[in-house]
PDB file of N, CA, C and O in Angstrom:
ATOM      1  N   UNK A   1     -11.970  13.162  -0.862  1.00  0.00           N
ATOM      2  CA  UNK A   1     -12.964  13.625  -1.800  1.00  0.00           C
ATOM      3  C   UNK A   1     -14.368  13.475  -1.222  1.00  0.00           C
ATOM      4  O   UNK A   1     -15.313  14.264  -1.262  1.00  0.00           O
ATOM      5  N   UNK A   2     -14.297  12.641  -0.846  1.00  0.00           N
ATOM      6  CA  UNK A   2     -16.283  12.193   0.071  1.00  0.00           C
ATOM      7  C   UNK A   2     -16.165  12.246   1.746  1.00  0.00           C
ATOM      8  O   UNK A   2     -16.916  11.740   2.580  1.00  0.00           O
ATOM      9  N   UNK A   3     -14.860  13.100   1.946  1.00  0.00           N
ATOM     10  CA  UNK A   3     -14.736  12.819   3.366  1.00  0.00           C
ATOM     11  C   UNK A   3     -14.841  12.097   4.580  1.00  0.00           C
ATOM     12  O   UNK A   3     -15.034  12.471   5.737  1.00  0.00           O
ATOM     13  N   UNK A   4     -14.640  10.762   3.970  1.00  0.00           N
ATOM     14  CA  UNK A   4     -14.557   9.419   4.613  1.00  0.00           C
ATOM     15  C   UNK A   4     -13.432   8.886   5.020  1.00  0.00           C
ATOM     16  O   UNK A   4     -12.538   8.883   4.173  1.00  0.00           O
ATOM     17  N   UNK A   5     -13.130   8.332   6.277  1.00  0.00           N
ATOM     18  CA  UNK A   5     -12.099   7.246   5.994  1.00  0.00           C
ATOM     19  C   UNK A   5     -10.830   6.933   5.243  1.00  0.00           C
ATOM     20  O   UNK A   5     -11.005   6.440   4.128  1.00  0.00           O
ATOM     21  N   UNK A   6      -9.973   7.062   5.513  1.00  0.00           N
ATOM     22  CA  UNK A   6      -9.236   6.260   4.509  1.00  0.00           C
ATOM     23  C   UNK A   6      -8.630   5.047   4.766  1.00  0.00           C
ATOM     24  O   UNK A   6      -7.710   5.233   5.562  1.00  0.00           O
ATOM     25  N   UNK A   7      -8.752   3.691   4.395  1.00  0.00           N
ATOM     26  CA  UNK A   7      -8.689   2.361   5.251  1.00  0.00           C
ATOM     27  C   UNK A   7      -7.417   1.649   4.148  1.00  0.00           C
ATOM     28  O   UNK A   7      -7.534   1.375   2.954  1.00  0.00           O
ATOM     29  N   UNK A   8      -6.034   1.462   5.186  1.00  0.00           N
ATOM     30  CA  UNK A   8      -5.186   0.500   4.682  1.00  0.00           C
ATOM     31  C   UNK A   8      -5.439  -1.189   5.180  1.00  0.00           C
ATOM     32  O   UNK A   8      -5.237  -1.442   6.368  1.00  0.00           O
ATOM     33  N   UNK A   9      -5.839  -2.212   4.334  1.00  0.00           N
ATOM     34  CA  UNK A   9      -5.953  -3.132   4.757  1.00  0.00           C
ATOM     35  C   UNK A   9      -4.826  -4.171   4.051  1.00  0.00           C
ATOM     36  O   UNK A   9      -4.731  -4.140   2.824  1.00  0.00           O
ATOM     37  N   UNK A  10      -3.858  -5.215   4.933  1.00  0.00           N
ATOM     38  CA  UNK A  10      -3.158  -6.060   4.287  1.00  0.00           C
ATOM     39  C   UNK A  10      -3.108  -7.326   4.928  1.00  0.00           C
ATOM     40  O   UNK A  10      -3.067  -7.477   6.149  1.00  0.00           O
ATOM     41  N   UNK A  11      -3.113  -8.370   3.951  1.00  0.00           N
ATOM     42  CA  UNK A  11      -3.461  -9.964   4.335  1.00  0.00           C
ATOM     43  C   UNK A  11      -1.954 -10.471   4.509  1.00  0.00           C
ATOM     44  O   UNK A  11      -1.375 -10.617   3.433  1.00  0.00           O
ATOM     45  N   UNK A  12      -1.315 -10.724   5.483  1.00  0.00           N
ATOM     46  CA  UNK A  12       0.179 -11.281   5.483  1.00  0.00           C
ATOM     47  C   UNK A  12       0.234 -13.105   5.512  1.00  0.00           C
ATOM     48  O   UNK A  12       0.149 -13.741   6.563  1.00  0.00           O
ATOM     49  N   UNK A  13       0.348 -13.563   4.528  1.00  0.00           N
ATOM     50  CA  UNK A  13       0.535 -15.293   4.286  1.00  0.00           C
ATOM     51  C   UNK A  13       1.321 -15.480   5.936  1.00  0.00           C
ATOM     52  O   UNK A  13       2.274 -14.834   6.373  1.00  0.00           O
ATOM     53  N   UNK A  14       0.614 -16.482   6.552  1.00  0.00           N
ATOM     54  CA  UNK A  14       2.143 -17.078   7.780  1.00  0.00           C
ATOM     55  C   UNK A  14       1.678 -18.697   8.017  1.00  0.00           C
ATOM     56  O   UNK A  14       1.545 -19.270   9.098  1.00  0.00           O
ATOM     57  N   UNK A  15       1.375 -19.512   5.976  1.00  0.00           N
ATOM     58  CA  UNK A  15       1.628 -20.571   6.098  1.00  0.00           C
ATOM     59  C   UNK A  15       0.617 -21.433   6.312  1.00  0.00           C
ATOM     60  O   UNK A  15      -0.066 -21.405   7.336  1.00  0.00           O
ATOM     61  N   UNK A  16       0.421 -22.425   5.169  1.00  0.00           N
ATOM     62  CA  UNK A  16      -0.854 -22.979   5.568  1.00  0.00           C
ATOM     63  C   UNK A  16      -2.134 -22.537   4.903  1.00  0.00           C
ATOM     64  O   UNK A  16      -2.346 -22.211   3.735  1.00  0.00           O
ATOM     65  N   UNK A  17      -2.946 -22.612   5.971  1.00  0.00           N
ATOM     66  CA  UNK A  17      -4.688 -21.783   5.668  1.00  0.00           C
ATOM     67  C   UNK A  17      -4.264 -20.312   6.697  1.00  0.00           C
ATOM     68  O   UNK A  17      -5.211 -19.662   7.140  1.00  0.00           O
ATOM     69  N   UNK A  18      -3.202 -19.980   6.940  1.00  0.00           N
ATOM     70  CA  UNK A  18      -3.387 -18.609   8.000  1.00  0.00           C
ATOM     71  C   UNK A  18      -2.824 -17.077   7.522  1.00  0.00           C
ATOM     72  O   UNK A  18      -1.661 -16.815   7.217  1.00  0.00           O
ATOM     73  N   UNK A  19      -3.505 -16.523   7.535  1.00  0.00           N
ATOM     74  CA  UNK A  19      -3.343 -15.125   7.359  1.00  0.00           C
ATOM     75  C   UNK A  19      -3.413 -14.484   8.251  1.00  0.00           C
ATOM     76  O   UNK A  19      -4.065 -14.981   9.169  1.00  0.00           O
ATOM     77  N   UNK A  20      -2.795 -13.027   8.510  1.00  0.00           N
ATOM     78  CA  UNK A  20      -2.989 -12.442   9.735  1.00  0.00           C
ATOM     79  C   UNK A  20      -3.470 -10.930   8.770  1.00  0.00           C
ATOM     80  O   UNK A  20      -2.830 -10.357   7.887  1.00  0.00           O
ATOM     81  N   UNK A  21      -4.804 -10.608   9.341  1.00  0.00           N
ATOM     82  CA  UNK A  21      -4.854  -9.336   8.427  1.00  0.00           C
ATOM     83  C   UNK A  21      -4.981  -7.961   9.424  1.00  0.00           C
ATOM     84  O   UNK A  21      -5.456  -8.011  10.559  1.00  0.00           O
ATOM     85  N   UNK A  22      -4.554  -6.941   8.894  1.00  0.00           N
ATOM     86  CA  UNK A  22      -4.438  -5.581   9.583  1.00  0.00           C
ATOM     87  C   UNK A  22      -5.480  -4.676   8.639  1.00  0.00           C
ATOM     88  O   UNK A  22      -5.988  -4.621   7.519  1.00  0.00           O
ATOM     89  N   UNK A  23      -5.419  -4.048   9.857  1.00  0.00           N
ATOM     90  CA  UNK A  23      -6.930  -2.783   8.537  1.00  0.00           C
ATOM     91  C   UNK A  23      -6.260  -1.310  10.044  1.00  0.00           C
ATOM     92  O   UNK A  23      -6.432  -1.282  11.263  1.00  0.00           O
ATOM     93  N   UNK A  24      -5.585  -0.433   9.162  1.00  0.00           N
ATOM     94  CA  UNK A  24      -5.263   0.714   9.791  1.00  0.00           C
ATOM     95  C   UNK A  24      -5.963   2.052   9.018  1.00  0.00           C
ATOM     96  O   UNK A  24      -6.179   2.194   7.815  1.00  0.00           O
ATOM     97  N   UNK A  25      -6.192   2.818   9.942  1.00  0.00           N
ATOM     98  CA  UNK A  25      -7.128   4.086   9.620  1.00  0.00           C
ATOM     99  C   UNK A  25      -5.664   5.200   8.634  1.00  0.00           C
ATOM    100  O   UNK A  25      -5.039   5.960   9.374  1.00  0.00           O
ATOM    101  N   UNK A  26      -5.334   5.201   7.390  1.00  0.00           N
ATOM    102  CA  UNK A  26      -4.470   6.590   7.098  1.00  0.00           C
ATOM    103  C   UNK A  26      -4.872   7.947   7.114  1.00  0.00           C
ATOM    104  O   UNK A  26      -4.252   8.896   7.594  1.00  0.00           O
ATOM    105  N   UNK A  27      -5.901   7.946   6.579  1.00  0.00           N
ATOM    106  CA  UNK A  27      -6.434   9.290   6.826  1.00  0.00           C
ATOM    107  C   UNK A  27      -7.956   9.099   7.690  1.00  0.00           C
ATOM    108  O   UNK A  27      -8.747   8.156   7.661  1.00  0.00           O
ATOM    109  N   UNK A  28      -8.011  10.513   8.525  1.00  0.00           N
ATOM    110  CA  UNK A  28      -9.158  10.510   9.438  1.00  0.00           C
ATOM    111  C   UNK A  28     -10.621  10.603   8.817  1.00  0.00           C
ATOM    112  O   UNK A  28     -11.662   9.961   8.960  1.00  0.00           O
ATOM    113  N   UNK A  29     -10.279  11.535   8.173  1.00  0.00           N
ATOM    114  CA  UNK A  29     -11.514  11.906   7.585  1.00  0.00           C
ATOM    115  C   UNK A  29     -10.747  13.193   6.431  1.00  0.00           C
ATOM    116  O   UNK A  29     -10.925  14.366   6.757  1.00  0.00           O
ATOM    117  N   UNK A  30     -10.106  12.965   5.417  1.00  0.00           N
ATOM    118  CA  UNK A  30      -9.654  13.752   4.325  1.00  0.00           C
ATOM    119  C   UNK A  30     -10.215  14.966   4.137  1.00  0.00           C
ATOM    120  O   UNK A  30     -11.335  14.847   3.639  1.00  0.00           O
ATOM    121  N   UNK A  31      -9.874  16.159   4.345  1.00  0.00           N
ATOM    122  CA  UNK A  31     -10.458  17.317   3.477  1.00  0.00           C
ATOM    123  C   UNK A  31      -9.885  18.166   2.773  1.00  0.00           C
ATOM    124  O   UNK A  31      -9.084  18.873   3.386  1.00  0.00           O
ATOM    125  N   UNK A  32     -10.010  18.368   1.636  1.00  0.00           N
ATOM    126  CA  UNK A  32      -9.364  18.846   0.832  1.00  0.00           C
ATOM    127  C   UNK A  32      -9.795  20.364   0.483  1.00  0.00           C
ATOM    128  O   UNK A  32     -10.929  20.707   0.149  1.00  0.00           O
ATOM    129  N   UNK A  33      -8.641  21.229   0.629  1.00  0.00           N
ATOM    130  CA  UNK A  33      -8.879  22.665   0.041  1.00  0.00           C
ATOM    131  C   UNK A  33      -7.692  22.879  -1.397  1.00  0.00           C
ATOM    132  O   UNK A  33      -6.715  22.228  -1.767  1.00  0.00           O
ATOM    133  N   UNK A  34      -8.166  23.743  -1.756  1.00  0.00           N
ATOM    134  CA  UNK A  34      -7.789  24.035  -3.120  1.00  0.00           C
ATOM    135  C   UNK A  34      -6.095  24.468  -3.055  1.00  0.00           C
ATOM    136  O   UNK A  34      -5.188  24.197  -3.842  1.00  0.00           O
ATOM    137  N   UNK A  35      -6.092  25.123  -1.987  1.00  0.00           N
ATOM    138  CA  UNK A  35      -4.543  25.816  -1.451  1.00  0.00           C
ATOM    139  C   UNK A  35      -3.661  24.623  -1.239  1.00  0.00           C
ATOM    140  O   UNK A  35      -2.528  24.700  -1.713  1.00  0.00           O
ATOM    141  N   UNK A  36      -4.017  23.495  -0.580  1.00  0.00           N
ATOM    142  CA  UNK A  36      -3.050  22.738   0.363  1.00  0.00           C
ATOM    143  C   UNK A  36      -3.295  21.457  -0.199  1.00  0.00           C
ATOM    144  O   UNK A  36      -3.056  20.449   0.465  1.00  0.00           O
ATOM    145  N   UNK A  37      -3.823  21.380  -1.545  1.00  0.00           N
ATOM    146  CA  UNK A  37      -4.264  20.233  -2.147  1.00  0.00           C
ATOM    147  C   UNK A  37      -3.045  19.018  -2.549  1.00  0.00           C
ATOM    148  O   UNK A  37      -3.072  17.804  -2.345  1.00  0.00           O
ATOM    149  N   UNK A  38      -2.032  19.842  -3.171  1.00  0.00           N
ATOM    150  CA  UNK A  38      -0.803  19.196  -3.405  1.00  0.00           C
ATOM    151  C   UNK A  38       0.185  18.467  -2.073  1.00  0.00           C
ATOM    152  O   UNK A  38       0.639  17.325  -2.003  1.00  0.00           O
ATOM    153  N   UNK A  39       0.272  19.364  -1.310  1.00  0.00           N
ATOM    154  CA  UNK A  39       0.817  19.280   0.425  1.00  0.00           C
ATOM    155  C   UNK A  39      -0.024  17.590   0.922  1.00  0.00           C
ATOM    156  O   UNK A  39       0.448  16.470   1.119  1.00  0.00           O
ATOM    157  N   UNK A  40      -1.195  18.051   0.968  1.00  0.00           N
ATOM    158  CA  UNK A  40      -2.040  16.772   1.599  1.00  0.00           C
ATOM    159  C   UNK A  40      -1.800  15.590   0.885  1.00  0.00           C
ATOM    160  O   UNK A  40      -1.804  14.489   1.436  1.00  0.00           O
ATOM    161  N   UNK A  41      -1.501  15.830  -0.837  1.00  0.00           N
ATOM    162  CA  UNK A  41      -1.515  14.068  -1.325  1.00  0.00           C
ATOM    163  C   UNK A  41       0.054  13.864  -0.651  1.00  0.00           C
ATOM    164  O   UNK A  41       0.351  12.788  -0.133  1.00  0.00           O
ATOM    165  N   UNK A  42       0.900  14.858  -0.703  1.00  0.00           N
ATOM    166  CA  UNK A  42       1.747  13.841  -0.645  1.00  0.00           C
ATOM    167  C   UNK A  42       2.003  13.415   0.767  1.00  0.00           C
ATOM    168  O   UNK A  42       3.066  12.834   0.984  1.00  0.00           O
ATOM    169  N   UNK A  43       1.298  13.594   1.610  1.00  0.00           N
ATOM    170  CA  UNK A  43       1.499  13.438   3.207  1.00  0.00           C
ATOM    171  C   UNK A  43       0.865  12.655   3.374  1.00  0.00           C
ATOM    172  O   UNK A  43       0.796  12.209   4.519  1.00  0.00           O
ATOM    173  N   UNK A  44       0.054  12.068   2.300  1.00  0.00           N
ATOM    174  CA  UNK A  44      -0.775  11.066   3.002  1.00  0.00           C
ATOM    175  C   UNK A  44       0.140   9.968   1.552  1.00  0.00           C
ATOM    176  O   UNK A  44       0.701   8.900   1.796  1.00  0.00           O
ATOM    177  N   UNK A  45       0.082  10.399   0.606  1.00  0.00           N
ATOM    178  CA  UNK A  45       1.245   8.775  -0.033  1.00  0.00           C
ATOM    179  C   UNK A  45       2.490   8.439   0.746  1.00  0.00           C
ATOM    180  O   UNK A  45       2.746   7.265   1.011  1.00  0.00           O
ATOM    181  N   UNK A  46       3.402   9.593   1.183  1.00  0.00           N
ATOM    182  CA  UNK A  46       4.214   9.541   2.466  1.00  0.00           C
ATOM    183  C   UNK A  46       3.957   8.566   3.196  1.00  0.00           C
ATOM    184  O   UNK A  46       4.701   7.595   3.330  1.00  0.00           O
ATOM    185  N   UNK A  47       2.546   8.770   3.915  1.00  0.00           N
ATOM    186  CA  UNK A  47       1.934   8.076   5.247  1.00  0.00           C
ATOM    187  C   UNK A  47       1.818   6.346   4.812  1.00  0.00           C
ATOM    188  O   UNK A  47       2.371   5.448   5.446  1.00  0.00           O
ATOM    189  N   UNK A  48       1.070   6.180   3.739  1.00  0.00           N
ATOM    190  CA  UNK A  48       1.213   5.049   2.834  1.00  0.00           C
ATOM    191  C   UNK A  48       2.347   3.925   2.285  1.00  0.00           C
ATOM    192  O   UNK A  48       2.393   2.696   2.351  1.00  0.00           O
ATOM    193  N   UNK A  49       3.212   4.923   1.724  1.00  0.00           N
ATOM    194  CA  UNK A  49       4.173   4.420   1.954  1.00  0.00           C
ATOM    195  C   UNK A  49       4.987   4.172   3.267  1.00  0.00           C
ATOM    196  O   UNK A  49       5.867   3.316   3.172  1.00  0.00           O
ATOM    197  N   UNK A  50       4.863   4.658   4.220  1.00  0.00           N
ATOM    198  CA  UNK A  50       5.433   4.144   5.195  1.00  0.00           C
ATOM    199  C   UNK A  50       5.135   2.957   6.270  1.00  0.00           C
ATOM    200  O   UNK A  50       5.913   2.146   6.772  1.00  0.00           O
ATOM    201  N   UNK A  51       3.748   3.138   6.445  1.00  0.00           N
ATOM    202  CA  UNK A  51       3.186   1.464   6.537  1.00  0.00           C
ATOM    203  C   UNK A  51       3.422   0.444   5.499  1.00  0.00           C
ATOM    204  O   UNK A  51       3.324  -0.721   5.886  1.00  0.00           O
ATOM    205  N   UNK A  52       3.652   0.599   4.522  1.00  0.00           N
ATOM    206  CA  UNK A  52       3.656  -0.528   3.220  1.00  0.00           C
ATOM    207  C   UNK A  52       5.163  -0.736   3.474  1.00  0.00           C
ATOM    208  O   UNK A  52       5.597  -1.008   2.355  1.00  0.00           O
ATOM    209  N   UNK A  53       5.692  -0.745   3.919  1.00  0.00           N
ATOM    210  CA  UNK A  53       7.688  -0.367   4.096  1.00  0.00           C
ATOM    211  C   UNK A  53       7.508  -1.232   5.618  1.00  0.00           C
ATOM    212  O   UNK A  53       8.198  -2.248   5.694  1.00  0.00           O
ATOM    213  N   UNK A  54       6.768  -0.952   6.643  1.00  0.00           N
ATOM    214  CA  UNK A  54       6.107  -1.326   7.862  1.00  0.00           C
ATOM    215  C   UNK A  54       6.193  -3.218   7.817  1.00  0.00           C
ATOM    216  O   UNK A  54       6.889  -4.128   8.268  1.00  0.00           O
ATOM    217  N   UNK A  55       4.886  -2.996   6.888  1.00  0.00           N
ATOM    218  CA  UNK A  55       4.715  -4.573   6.686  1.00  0.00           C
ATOM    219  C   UNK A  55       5.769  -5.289   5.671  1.00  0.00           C
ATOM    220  O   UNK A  55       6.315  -6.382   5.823  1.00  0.00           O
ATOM    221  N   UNK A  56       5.878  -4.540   4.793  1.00  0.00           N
ATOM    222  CA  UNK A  56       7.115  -5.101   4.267  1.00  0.00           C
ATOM    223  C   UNK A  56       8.030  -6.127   4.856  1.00  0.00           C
ATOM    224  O   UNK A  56       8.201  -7.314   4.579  1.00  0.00           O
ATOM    225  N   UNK A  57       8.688  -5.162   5.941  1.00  0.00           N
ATOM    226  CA  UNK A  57       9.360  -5.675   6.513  1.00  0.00           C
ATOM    227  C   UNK A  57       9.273  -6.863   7.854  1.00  0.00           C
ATOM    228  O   UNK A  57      10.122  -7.532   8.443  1.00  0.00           O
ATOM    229  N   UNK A  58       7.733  -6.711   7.967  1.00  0.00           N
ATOM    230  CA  UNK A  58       7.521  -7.944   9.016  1.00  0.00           C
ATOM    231  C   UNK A  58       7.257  -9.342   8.260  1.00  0.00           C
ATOM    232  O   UNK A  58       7.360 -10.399   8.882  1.00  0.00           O
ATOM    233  N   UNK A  59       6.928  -9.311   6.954  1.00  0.00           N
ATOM    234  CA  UNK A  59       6.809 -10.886   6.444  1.00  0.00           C
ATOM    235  C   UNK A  59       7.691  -9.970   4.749  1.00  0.00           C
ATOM    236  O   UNK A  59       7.124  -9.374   3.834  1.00  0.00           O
ATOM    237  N   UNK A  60       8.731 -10.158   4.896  1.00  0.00           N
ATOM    238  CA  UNK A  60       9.445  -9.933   3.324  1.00  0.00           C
ATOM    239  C   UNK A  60       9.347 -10.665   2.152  1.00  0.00           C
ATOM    240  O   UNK A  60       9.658 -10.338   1.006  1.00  0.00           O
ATOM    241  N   UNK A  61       8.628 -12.240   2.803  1.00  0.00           N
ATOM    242  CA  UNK A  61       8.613 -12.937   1.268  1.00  0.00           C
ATOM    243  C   UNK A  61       7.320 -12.970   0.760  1.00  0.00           C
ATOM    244  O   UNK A  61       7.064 -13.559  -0.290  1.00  0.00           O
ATOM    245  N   UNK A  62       6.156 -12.157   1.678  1.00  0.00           N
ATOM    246  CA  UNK A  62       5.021 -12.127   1.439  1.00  0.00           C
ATOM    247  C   UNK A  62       4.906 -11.129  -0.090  1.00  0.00           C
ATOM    248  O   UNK A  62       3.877 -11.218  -0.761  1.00  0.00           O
ATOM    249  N   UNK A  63       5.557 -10.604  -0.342  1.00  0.00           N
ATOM    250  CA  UNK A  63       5.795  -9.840  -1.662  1.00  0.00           C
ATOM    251  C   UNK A  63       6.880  -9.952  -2.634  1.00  0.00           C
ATOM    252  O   UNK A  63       8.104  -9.832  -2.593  1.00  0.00           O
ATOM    253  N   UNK A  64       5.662 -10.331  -3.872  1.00  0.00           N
ATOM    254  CA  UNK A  64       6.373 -11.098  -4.735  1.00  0.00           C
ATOM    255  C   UNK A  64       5.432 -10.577  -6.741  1.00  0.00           C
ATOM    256  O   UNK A  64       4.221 -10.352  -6.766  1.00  0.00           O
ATOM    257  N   UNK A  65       5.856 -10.539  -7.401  1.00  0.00           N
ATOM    258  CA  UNK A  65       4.750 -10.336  -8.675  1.00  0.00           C
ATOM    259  C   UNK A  65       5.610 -11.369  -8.996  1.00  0.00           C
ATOM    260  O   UNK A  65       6.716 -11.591  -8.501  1.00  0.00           O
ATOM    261  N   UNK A  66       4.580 -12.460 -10.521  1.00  0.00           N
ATOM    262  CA  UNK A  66       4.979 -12.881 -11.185  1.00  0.00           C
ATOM    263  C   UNK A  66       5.126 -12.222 -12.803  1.00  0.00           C
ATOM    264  O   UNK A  66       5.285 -12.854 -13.847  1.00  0.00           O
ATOM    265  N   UNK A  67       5.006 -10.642 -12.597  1.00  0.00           N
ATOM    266  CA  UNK A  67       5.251  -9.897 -14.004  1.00  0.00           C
ATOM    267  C   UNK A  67       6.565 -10.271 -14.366  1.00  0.00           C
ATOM    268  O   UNK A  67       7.309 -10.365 -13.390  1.00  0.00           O
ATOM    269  N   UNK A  68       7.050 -10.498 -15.385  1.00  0.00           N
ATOM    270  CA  UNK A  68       8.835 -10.711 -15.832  1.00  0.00           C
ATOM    271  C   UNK A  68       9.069  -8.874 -16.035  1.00  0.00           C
ATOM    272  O   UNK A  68       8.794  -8.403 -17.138  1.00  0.00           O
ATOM    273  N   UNK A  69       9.475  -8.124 -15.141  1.00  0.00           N
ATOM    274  CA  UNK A  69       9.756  -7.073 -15.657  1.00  0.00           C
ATOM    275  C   UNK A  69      10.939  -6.741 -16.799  1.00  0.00           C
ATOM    276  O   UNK A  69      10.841  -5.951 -17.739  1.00  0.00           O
ATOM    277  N   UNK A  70      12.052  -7.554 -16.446  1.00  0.00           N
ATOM    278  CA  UNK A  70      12.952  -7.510 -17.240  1.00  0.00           C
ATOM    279  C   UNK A  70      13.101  -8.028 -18.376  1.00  0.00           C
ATOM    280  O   UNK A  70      13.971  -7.628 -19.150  1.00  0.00           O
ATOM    281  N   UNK A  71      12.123  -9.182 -18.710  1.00  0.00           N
ATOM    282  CA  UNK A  71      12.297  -9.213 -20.078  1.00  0.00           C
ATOM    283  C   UNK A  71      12.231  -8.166 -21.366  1.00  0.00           C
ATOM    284  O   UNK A  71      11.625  -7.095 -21.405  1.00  0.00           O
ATOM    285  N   UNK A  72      12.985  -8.753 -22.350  1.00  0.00           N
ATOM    286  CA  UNK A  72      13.061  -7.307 -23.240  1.00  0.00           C
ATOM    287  C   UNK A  72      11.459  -7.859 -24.194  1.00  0.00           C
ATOM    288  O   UNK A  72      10.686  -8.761 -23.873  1.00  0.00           O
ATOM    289  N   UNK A  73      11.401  -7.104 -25.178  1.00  0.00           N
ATOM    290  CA  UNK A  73      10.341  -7.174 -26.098  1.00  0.00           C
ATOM    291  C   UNK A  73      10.660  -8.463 -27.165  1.00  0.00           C
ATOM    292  O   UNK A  73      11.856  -8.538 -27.447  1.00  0.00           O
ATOM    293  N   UNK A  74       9.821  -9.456 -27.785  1.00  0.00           N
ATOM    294  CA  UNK A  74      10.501 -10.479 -28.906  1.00  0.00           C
ATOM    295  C   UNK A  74      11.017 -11.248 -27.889  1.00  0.00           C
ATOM    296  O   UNK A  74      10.954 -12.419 -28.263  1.00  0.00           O
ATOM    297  N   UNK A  75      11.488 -11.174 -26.805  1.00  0.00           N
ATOM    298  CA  UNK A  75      12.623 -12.647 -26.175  1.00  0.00           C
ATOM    299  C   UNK A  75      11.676 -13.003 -25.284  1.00  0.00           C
ATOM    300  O   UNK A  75      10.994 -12.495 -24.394  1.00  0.00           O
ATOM    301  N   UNK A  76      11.929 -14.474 -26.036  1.00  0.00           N
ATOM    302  CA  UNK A  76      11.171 -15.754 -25.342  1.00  0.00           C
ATOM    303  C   UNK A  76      11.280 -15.804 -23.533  1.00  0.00           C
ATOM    304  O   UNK A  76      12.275 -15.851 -22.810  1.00  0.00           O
ATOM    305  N   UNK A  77      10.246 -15.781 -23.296  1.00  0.00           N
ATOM    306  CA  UNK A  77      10.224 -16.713 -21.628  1.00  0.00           C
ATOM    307  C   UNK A  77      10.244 -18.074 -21.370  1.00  0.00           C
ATOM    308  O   UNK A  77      10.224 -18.483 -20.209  1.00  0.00           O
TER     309      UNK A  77
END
């Protein structure tokens, strides 16, 4: 949209006070036309998701929510 950058940055816990952080470029510089508008998001959530799958898999317990998704509605936690 502002034709900037698009910057993935992620902090991986490895224990302690240490983090190891990455900052990768996904998109170069975005431009968007009206024709190919749909095409481009998803090549770049594609792209997104595939680094996030990336790191995933180099520290797996680094991802975690404490949302209870499964609880139902009314039942106690």
């Amino acid at each position: 949209m502002f034709g900037r950058p698009v910057v993935l940055m992620v902090a991986l816990y490895r224990g302690g006070n240490r983090y190891d952080l990455h900052f990768e470029r996904l998109v170069e510089c975005p431009a968007i036309d009206r024709a190919g508008h749909d095409a481009s998001i998803r090549e770049w959530a594609a792209r997104y998701a595939e680094r996030l799958e990336h790191h995933c898999r180099q520290a797996p317990y680094n991802w975690f929510n404490f949302y209870d998704f499964w609880a139902h509605a009314g039942t106690p936690r």
